[in-house]
C-alpha positions in Angstrom: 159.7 -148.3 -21.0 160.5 -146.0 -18.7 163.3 -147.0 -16.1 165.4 -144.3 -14.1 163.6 -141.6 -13.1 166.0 -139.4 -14.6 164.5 -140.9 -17.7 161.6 -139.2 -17.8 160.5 -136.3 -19.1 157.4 -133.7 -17.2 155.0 -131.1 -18.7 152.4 -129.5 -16.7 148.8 -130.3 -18.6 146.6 -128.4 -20.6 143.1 -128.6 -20.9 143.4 -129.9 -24.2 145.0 -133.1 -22.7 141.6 -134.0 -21.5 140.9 -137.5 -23.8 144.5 -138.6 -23.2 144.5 -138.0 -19.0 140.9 -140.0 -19.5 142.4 -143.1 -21.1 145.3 -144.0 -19.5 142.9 -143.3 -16.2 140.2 -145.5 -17.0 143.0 -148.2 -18.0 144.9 -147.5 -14.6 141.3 -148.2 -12.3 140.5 -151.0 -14.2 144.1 -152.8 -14.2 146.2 -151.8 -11.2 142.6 -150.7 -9.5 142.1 -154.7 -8.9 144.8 -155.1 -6.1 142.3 -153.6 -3.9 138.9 -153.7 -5.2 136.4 -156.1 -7.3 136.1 -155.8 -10.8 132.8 -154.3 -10.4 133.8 -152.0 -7.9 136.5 -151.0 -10.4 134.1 -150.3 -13.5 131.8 -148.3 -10.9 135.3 -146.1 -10.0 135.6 -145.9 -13.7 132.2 -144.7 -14.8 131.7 -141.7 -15.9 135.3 -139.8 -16.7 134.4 -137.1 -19.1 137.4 -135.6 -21.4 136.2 -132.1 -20.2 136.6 -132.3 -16.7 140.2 -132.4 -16.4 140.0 -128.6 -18.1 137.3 -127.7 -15.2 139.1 -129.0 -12.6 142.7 -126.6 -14.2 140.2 -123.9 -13.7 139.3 -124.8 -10.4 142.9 -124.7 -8.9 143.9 -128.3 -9.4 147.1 -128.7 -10.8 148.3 -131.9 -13.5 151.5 -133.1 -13.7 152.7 -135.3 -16.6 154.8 -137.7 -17.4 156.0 -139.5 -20.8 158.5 -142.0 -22.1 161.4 -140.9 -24.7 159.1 -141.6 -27.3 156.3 -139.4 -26.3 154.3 -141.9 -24.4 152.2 -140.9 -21.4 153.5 -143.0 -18.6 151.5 -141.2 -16.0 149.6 -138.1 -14.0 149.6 -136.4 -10.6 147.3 -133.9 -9.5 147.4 -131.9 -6.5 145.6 -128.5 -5.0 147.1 -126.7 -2.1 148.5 -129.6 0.2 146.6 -132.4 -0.9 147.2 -134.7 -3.8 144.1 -135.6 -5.4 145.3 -138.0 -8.2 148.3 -140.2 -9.0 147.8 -142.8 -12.0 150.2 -144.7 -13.7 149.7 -146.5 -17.0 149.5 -150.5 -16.4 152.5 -151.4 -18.7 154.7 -149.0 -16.8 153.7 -149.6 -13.2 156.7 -150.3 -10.8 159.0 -148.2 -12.9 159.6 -145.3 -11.2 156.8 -143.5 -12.8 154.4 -142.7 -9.6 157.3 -141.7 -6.9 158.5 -139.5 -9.5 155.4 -137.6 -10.0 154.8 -137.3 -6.3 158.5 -136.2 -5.9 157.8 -133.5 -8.3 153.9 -132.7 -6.5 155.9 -133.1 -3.2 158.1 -130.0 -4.2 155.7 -128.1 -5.5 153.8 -128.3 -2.2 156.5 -127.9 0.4 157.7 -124.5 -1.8 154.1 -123.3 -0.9 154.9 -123.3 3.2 152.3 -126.5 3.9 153.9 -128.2 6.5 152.3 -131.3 5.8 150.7 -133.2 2.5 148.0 -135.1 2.5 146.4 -137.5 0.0 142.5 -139.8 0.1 144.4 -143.0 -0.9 142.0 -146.0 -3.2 143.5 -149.0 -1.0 145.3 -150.2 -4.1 147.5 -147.0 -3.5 148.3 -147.4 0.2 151.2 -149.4 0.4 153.0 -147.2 -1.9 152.3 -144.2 0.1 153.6 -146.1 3.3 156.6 -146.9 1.3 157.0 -143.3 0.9 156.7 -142.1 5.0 153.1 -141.7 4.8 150.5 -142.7 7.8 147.1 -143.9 7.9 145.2 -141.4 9.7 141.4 -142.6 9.0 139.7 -144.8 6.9 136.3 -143.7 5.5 134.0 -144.6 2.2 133.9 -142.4 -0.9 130.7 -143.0 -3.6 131.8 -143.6 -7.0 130.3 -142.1 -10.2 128.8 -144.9 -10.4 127.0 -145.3 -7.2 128.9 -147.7 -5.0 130.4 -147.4 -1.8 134.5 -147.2 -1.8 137.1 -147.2 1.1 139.9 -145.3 1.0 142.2 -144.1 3.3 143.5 -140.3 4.6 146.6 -140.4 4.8 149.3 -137.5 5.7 153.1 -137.1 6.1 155.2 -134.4 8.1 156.9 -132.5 4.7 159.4 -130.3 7.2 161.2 -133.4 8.7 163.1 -135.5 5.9 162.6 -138.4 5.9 165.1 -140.6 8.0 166.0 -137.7 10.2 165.7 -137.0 13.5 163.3 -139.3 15.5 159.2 -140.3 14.2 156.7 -138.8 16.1 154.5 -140.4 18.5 151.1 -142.2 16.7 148.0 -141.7 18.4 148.2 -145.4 19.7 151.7 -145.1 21.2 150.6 -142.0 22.9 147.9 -144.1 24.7 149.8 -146.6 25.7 152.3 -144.3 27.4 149.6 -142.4 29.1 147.7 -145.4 30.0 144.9 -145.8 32.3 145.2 -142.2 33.0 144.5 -140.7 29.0 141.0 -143.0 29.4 138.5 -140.1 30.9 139.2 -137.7 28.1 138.6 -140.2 25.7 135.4 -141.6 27.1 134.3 -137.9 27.3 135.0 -137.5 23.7 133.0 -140.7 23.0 130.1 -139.1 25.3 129.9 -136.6 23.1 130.8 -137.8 19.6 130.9 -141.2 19.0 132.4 -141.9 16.2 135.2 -138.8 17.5 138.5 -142.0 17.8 138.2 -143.9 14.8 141.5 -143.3 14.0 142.7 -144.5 17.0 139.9 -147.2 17.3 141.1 -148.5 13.8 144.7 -148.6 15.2 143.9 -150.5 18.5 141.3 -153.2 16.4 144.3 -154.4 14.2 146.7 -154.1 17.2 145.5 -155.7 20.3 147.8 -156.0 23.0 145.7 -158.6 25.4 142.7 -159.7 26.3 139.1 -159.1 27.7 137.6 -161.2 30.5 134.8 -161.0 32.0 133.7 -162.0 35.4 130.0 -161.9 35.9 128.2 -163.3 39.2 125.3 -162.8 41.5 125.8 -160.2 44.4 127.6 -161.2 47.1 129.0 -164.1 45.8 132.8 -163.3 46.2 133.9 -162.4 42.3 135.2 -159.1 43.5 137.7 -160.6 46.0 138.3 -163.1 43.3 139.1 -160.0 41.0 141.2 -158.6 43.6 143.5 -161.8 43.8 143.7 -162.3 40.5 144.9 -158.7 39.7 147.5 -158.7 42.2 149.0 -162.2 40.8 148.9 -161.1 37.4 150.5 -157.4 38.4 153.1 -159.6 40.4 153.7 -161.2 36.7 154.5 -158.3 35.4 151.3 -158.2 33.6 149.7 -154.6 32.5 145.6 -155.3 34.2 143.0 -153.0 33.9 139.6 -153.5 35.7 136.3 -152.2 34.5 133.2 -152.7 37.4 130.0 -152.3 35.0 127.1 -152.1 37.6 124.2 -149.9 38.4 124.7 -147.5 40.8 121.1 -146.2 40.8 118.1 -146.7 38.4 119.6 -144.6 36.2 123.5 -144.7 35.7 126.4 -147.1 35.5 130.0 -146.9 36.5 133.1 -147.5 34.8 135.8 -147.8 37.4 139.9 -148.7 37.0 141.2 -151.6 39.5 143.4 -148.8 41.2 140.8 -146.0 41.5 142.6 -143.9 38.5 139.2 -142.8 37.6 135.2 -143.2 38.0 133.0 -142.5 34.8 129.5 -142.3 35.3 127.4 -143.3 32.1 123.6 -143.7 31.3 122.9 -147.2 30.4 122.5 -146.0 26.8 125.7 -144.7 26.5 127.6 -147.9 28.4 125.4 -150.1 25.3 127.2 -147.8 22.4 130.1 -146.9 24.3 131.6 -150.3 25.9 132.7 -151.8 22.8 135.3 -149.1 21.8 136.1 -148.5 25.4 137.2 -152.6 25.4 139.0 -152.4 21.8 141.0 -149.3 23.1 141.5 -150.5 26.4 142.7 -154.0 25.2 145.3 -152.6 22.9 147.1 -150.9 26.2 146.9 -153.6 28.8 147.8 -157.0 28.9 144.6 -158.0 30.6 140.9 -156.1 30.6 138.9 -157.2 33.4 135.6 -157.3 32.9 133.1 -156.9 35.9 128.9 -157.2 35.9 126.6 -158.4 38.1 123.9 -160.9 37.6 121.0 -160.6 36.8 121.0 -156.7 35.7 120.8 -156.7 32.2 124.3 -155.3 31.9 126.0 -158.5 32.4 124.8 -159.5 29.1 126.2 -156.2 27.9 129.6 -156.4 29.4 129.9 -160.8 28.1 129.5 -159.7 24.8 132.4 -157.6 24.5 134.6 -160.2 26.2 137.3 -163.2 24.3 136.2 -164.9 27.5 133.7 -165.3 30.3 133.6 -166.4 33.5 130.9 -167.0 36.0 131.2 -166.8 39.6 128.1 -168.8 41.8 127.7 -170.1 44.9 125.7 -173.1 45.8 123.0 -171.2 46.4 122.7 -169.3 43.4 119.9 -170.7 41.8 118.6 -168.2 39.5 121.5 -168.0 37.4 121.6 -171.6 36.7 117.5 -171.7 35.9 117.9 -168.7 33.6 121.1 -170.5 31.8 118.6 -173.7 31.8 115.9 -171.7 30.0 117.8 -170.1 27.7 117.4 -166.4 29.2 120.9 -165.9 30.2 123.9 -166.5 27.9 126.0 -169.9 29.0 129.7 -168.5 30.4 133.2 -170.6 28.5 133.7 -171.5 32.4 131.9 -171.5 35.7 133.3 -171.0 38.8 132.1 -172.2 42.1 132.8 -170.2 45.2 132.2 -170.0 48.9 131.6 -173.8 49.3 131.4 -175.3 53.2 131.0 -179.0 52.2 131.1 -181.2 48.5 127.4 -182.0 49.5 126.6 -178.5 49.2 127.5 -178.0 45.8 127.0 -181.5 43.9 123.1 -180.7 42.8 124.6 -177.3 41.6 128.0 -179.0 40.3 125.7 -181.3 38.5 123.4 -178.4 36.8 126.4 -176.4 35.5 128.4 -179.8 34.0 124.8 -180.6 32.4 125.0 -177.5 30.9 128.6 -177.6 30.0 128.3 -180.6 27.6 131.2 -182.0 28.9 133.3 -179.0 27.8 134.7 -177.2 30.5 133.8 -179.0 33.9 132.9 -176.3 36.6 135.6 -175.4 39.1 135.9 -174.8 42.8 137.4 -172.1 43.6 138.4 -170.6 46.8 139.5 -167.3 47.6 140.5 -168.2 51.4 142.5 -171.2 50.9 143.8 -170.2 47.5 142.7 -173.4 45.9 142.5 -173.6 42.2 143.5 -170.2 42.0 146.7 -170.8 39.9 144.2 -172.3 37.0 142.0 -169.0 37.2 144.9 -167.3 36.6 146.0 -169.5 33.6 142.4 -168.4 32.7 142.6 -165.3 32.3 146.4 -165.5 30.4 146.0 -168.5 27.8 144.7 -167.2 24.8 142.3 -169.7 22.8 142.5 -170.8 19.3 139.3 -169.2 18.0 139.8 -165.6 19.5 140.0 -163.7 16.2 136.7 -165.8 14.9 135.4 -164.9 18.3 136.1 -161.2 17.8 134.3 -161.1 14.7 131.4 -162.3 15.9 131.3 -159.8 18.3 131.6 -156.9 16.1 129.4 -158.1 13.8 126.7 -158.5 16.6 127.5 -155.0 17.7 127.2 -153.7 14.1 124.0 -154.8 13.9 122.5 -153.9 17.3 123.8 -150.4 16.1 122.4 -150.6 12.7 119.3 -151.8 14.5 119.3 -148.8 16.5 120.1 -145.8 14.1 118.2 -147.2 10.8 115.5 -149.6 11.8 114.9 -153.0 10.2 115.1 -150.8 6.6 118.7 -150.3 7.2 119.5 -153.3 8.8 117.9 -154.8 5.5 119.8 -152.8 3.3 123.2 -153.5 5.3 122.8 -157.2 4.6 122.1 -157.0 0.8 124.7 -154.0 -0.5 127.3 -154.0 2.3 128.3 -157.3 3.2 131.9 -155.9 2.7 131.6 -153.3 4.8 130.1 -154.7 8.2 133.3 -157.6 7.4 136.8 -154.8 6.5 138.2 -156.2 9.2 140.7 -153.7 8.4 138.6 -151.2 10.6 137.0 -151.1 14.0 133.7 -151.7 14.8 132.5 -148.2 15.4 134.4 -147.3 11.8 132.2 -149.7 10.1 129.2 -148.8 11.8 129.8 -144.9 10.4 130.5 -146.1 6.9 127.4 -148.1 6.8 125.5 -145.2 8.6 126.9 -142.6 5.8 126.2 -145.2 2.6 122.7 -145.7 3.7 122.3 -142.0 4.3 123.5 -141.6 0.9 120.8 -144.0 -0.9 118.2 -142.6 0.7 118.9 -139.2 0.3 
């Protein structure tokens, strides 16, 4: 077995090494290949190796490093061309030896003495913590066919090769860079989403697994006082110390809709279509910067249903005379809110046909409140609202991507690819390792592929 490193002994390959780089690389996918994917997905990886093409890919450019025990044993292979490395297996029996980090140290070299300032490598998932252990980022997550015909994900990953590692200080990740910016970095990125949807994924990916707050949304007929509310509420939570965004979702004209910060930082004027695929990653990146998302539609426009379902909770602002929203609750039409909130109230006679409605609807959950934005009363508990996180967030969450998954699936393939999503990639529309929007591009690109 092979222990040090200094153990080991290298030869670059020959084409003539083809049937022994095919063995120990069928044996490494099927054995150390498990730690991140099915058996069958593993067989499907493995399908297909042919002794031959490790001699066509030598002619190609690509270049195989080997290594062996004392006794002649092959403990392992890298493969690299220009910057990136395209292969690292190790034999089972060996794995956690030192085997792989020696090969990459020697693939590493070879690199950096050709002047590329950075390597980069399409990880299997089985591979990525070892990479990580080695300085290497995550920069994007995507699905690679196999030979035989099923849909992978790996991951891109890359590392600085003219900083050592451990000196001087690690730069910036896209996510950290948006947070710093804040608010202010948003209109560049919604442009790039205008133009190219699936443009962040990276980042997305980074701000799906690393939420730092909330989403709440505050739906309510015109003129029924939730944007005071919202005003009061902001400035309590800012006086907390608490990082709050808001985003006013309404139409302006037949046409367009508004995206607007609590402060005035910015105005974004999108088509309807583009707030339906766009508000989803705008909340997921927006909710990894600030402690609270506000969430603001009005009722009954169509995008209040919009802006709820990107929301961990919603809120519904009436007033006793706002008996539209309760009948469309009470028929189904209008999704029921996790709490109701009754506002501009002269007398308890006014509201108790209303009160009564809303607690019927309820089921004894959450009883509606009275709120007051002149008198201040029961403000405190909206606050607590809109800070207390629930038990069944994360379930909550994916729900919602799975809902907008399939609205986009819907959209871009029909009830074909929707039907084809929900027989062969179950796994996909579920990784939640990876945003929304990432899914929805893998699932676009694997149905693409089937049909093609």
């Amino acid at each position: 077995m092979i222990g040090a490193r200094t153990a080991s002994c290298y030869r670059r390959a020959a084409p003539e090494d083809g049937p022994l780089l095919r063995l120990l690389h069928e044996r490494a996918i099927r054995v150390l290949g498990r730690t991140g994917y099915s058996a069958a997905e593993c067989e499907s990886w493995a399908e297909g190796l042919l002794d031959e093409r490790y001699g066509e890919a030598m002619a190609e450019g690509e270049t195989f490093e080997l290594a062996f025990t004392a006794d002649g044993r092959l403990a392992g292979f890298c493969s690299w061309r220009q910057r990136e490395i395209l292969a690292l297996f190790v034999d089972p029996d060996l794995a956690r030896t030192g085997v792989a980090s020696g090969l990459v140290d020697r693939a590493e070299a070879a690199i950096a003495a050709q002047g590329f300032p950075r390597i980069v490598v399409g990880a299997a998932l089985s591979g990525v913590p070892f990479y990580e252990q080695r300085g290497y980022r995550v920069d994007e997550r995507h699905v690679w066919t196999t030979r035989g015909g099923l849909p992978l994900e790996v991951a891109w990953m890359s590392k600085d090769l003219l900083r050592p590692r451990g000196v001087g200080p690690k730069p910036e990740s896209p996510l950290q860079r948006l947070r710093r910016a804040g608010v202010a970095a948003l209109p560049g990125i919604i442009s790039n989403l205008e133009r190219d949807r699936f443009s962040q994924l990276a980042l997305e990916d980074a701000a799906w697994v690393d939420p730092r707050g909330r989403a709440v949304g505050l739906v309510g007929p015109p003129g029924c006082g939730k944007s005071r509310l919202i005003e009061l509420v902001v400035a309590e939570l800012r006086a907390r110390d608490r990082k709050v965004v808001t985003l006013r979702i309404g139409g302006l004209d037949e046409e367009t809709v508004a995206l607007v910060d609590a402060d005035g930082y910015f105005s974004q004027v999108l088509s309807p279509r583009d707030v339906s695929s766009l508000l989803q990653p705008i909340v997921v990146l927006a909710r990894a910067v600030f402690d609270v998302v506000v969430i603001e539609a009005t009722v009954p426009t169509g995008m209040d249903q919009l802006a709820l379902s990107a929301c961990d909770l919603t809120l519904l602002a009436l007033q006793p005379t706002s008996e539209d929203c309760v009948a469309l609750m009470e028929a189904g039409l209008m999704a029921r809110p996790d709490q109701a909130l009754m506002l501009k109230s002269d007398s308890d006679a006014e509201t108790a046909p209303m009160l009564a409605r809303l607690a019927a609807l309820a089921h004894g959950k959450l009883a509606p409140l009275m709120v007051s934005s002149v008198t201040r009363q029961n403000l405190p508990a909206v606050i607590d609202l809109f800070l207390d996180r629930c038990s069944g967030e994360a379930e909550r969450r994916h729900r919602q991507a799975r809902g907008w998954i399939v609205s986009a699936i819907q959209e871009e393939r029909g009830r074909y690819g929707l039907a084809y999503m929900e027989a062969h990639l179950r796994r996909l529309v579920d990784d939640a390792r990876l945003s929304p929007s990432h899914r929805v591009r893998n699932i676009l690109d694997a149905i693409a592929r089937q049909t093609a």
